[in-house]
TORTI-682606 format. One record per atom (N, C-alpha, C): x, y, z. Coordinates in steps of 0.2 Angstrom, whole numbers, plus 5000, padded with zeros to 4 digits. Each point is the difference from the previous one (the first is absolute). Example, Ala and Ser with C-alpha at 12.3 -4.5 7.8 and 13.67 -1.06 7.14 Angstrom:
BEGIN
506649725039
499650065000
500450065000
499850054996
500450065001
499650055003
This chain:
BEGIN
593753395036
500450054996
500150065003
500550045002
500150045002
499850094995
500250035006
499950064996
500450054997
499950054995
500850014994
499850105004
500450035001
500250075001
500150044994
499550034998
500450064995
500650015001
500350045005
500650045000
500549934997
500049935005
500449974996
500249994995
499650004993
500150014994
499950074996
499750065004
500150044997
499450024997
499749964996
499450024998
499649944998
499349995000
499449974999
500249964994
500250024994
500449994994
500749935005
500250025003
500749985002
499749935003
499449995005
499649955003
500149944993
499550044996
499849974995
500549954996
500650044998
500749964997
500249965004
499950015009
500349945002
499749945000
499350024999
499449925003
500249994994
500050014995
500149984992
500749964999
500550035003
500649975000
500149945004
499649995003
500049965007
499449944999
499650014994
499649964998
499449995003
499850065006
499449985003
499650064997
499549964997
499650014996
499450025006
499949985004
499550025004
500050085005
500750005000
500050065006
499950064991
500349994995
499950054995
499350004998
499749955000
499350024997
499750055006
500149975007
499850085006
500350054998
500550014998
500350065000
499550024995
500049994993
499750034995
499450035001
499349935004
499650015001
499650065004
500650035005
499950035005
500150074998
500550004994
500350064997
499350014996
500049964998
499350014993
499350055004
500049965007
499550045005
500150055002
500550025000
500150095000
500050034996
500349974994
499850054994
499250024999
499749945002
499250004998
499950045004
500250025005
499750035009
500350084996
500450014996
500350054999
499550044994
499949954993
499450054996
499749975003
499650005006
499250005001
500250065005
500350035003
500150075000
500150054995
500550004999
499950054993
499650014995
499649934997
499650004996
499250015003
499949975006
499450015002
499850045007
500650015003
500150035008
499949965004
500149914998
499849975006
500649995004
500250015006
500349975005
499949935004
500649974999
499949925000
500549995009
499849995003
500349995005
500749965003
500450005003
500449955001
499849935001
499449995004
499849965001
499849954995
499750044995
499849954994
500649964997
500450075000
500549954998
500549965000
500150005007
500049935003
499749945003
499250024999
499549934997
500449974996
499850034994
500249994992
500749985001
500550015003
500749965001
500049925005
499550015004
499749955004
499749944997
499950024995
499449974996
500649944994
500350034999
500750004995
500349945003
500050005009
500449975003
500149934998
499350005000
499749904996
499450014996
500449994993
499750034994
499549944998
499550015001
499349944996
500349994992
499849925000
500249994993
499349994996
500250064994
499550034997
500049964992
499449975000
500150004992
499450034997
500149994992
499650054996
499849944998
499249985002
499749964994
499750024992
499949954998
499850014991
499250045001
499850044995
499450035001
499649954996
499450014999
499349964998
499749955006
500149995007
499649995004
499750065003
499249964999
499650055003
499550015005
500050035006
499649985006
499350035001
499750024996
499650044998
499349935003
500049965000
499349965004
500250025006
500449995003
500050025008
500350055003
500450044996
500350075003
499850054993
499950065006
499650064997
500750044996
500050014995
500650044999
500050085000
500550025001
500050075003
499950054993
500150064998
499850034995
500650014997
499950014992
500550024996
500950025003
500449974997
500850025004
500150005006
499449985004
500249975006
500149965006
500749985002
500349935001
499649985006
499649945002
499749965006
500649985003
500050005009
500649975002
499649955004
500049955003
499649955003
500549975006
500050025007
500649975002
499649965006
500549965005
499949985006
500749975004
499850005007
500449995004
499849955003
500449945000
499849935004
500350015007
499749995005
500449995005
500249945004
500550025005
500149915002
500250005008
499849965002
500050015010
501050025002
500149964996
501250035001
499950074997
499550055000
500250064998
500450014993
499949934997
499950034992
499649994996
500250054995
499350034995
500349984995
499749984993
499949994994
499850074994
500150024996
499750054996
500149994994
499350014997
499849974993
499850074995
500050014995
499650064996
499949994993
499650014997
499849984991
500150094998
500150004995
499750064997
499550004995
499750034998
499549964992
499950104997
500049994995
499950064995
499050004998
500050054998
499150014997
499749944998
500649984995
499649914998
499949965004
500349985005
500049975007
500849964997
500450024996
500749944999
500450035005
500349965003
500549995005
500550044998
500350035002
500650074998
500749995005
499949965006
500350015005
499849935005
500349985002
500049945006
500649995005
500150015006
500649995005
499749965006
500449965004
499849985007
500650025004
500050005006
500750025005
499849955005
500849975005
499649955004
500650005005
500449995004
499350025005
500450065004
499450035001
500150085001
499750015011
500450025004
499950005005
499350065002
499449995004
499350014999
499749985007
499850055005
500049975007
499250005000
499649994995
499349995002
499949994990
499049955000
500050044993
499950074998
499950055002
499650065000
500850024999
500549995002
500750034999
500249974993
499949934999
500249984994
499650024994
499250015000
499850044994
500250084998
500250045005
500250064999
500650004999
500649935001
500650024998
500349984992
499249945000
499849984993
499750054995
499650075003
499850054998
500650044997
500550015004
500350054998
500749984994
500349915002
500049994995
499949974991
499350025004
499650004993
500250064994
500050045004
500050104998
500750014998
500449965005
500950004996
499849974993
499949935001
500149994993
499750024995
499450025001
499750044993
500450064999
500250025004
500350094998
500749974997
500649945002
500549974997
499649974991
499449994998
499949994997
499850044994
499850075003
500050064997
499349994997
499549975003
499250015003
499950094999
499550014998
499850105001
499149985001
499749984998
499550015003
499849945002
499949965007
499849955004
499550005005
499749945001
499450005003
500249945005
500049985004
500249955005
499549965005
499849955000
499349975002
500449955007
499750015007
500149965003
499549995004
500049925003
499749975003
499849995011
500450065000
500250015008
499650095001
499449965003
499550065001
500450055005
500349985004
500550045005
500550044997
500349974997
500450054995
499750064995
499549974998
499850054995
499550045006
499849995003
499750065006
500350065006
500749954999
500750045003
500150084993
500049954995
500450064993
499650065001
499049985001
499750074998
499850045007
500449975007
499750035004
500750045002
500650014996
500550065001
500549995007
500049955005
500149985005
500550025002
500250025006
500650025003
500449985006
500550015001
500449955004
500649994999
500349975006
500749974999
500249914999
499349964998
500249954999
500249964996
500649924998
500150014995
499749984995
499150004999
499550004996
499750074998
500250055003
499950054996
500650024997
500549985002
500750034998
500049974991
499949935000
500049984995
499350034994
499349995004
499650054996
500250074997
500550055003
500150054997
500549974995
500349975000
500649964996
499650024993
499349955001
499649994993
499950064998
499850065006
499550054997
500650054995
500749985004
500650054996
500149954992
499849955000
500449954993
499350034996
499449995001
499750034996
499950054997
500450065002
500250054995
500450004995
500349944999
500449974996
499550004991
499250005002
499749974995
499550054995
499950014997
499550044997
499250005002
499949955002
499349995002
500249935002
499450015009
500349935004
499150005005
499849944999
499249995004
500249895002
499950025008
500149965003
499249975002
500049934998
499249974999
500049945006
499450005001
499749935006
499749964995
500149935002
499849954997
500149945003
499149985001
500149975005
500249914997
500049984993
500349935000
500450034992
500650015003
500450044992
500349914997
500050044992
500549954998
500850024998
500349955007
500650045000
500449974997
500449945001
500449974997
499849924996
């Protein structure tokens, strides 16, 4: 699918009217979705002084590009014998990155609320990933899109990739594209009210 020009249509609104008249429900749900993230990128300045970078927001458009199919399970399962649940109002995300020797990757995530019930569930497949280490960080970051598309505010996030999670607290620098994606995270996470990344060493993910 090609790409649409503002000036063409004049306005973002004008985008909109055509994919609608044109019946491509696909390129409109982007346009919406991406629109929505500048608003949000807009009161979290206003309202909070945060500065959301361009970058984030074309993660978050990136992320849009191949939308995980997301469903909302029924609540009353409960995982409470084998996973620790997080505190009051606080959504658990559980994700993982499968990798595969063709340089693709698989990505899975759960969500679960204080009770341990499922709130959220998505997989994307198959996602271009030149090592594992690339596919659970890219599985990281669109873990952190879809909760903040889900309107998640305070989230705890558990994974099983001791690399990863010793990359996020040692602040790493560089031009590689595993730290470029790590900053990705650390921009999406401002997204959230309260956000604590956990090691675990046999999680129950999906």
């Amino acid at each position: 699918m090609g790409s649409l020009r503002v000036e063409a249509y004049g306005s973002v609104q004008g985008i909109l009217q055509y994919c609608f008249d044109i019946n491509d429900v696909d390129m409109a749900s982007r346009c919406v979705n991406f629109v929505w993230a500048i608003w949000e990128a807009r009161n979290r300045l206003v309202f909070q002084g945060i500065t959301s970078s361009l970058d984030v927001l074309a993660s978050r458009l990136q992320m849009i590009h191949a939308p995980p199919s997301v469903s909302i399970s029924p609540p009353g399962r409960d995982f409470a014998a084998v996973w620790k649940r997080p505190q009051p109002n606080v959504t658990k995300l559980n994700f993982d990155g499968s990798w595969k020797t063709n340089r693709a990757a698989d990505f899975g995530c759960v969500a679960r609320n204080h009770h341990g019930e499922v709130m959220a569930a998505a997989t994307v497949s198959p996602v271009d990933a030149s090592s594992p280490l690339m596919a659970e960080v890219l599985a990281f970051r669109w873990c952190l899109s879809l909760a903040a598309d889900l309107f998640f505010h305070d989230i705890e996030v558990e994974t099983d990739c001791l690399k990863l999670y010793e990359a996020w607290n040692k602040h790493l620098q560089g031009a590689s594209y595993f730290i470029s994606i790590l900053k990705d995270c650390k921009d999406l996470v401002l997204y959230f009210s309260s956000f604590r990344l956990s090691f675990v060493v046999d999680p129950v993910t999906l």
